[in-house]
N, C-alpha and C positions, 0 to 999 in steps of 0.2 A: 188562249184568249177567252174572256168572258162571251155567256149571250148578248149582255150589253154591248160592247166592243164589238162584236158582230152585227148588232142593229144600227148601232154607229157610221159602219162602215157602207150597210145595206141603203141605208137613210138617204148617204150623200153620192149613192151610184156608185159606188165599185162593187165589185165581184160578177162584173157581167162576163159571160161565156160566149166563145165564138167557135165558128165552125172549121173544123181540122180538115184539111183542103189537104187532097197530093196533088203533089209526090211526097211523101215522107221521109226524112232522114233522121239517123241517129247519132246524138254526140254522147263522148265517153269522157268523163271529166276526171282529169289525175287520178284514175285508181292505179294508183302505182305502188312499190310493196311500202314503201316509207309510211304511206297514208291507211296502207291495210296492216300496222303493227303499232298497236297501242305506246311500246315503248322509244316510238319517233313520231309519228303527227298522226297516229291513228286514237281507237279510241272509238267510246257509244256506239253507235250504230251502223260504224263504215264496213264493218266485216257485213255484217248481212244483209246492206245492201250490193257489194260485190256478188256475193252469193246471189241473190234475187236478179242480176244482171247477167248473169249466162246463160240462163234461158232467155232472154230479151237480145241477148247478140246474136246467138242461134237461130231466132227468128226472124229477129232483121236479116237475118246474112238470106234467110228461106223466102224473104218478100221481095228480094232484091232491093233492098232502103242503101243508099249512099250512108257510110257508117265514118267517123273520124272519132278520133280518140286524142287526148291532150297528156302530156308531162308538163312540169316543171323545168326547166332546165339552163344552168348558167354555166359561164363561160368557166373551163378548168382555171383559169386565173382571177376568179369571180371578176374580168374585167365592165360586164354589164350589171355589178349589183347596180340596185335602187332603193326607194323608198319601202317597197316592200320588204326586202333583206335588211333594211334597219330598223324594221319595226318586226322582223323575225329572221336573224341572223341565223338559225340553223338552217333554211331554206337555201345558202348558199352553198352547201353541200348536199344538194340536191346537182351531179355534172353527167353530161351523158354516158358515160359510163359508170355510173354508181348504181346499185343494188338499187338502192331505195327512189333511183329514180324510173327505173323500169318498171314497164307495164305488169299487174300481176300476170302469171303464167295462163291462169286458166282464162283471160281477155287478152291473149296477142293477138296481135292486128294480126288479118287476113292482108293475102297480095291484094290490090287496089284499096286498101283503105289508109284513108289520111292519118298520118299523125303528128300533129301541134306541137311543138316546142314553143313557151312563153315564161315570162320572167314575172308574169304579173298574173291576179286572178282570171281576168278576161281571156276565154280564147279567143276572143275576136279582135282585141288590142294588139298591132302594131304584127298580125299575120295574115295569113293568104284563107282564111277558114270561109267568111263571106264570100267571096268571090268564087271557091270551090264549092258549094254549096249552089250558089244563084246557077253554074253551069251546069249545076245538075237538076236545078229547074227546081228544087226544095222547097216548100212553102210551108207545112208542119217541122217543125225541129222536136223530136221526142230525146230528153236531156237524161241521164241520169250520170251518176259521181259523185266524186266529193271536193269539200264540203260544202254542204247546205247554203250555210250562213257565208258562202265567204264564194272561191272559185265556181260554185253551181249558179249561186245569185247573180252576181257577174257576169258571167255568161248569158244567161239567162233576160239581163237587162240590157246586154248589146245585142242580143237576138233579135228582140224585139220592135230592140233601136233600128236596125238593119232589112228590116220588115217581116222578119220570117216569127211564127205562131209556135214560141215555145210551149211545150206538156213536157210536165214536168211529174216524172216519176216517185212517188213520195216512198215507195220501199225500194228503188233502185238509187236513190239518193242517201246520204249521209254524214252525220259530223261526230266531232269530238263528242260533244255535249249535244242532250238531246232538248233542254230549252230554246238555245238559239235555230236547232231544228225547226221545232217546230212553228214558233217566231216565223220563221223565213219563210217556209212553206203557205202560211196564211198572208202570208204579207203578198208574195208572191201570186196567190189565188185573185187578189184584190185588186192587182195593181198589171202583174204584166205576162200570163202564163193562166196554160190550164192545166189544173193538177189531179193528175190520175193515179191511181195504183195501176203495177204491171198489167195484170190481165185486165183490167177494166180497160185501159188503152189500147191494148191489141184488140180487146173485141169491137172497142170504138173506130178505131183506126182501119183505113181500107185494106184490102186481102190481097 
């Protein structure tokens, strides 16, 4: 985005900041192996924010933060595709037992941590992720996954929606392409999240 397009933005009140309140939780957005292998939906910058995210799970798991992690996931009969499987038909082979729908290796969910099954970008559409979160009393949501532009954003704008203060990890995040990256990230700074690099939010963030 230009400076212009920044003062734009400044001019008409967005990009105000607010204050990250615990208890803190962590969401892990489809880093599944499909999304970390450029030659299926991976691509730009999803490898290194994986990487950039296992020190960030490590920590969380050491601050005690409520941590959930998301797949993809359709029925072996695709009998739940959608709109989003016809605007990206290879997402239907994405089934729980597929390769490319599982967690990378080096992010398996720990015992007590959530993990999402959805059909659609939103982890919060049409699952139990809200509700698990409110009982853990959540009020920061620290986001990181992929992609950017697409499953993180989504997320990201039902968090919101739902009352909880997303921060939004900008090296623990990731997409194909890194225009619509960063597209989103500023959009999101603007409009519904606060966005931090890793360490800058651990230091921000309660101990």
């Amino acid at each position: 985005m230009s400076q212009s397009d920044a003062q734009t933005y400044a001019k008409q009140g967005f990009g105000n900041s607010f204050e990250l309140k615990a208890p803190v939780g962590l969401l892990i957005i489809d880093f599944v192996n499909g999304f970390a292998d450029p030659a299926v939906f991976g691509g730009g910058n999803i490898k290194e924010a994986i990487n950039n995210t296992v020190p960030l799970l490590a920590e969380a798991r050491k601050r005690g933060w409520p941590v959930a992690h998301t797949r993809i996931v359709f029925a072996d009969d695709g009998a739940d595709h959608n709109i989003f499987s016809l605007k990206v038909p290879s997402m239907l082979g994405l089934k729980e037992h597929d390769h490319n729908s599982a967690i990378v290796p080096e992010l398996t969910p720990a015992d007590g941590e959530l993990v999402v099954r959805k059909t659609v970008p939103s982890a919060f559409f049409g699952t139990s992720l809200a509700a698990w979160l409110a009982m853990r009393g959540v009020q920061t949501l620290v986001v990181a996954g992929a992609v950017t532009s697409g499953c993180v954003r989504a997320s990201v704008v039902d968090a919101m929606q739902w009352g909880f203060r997303p921060l939004v990890l900008s090296d623990c995040v990731g997409d194909r392409a890194l225009a619509p990256h960063e597209a989103n990230l500023f959009d999101m700074t603007q409009k519904y999240a606060a966005v931090m690099t890793r360490d800058e939010a651990l230091a921000a963030l309660p101990a």
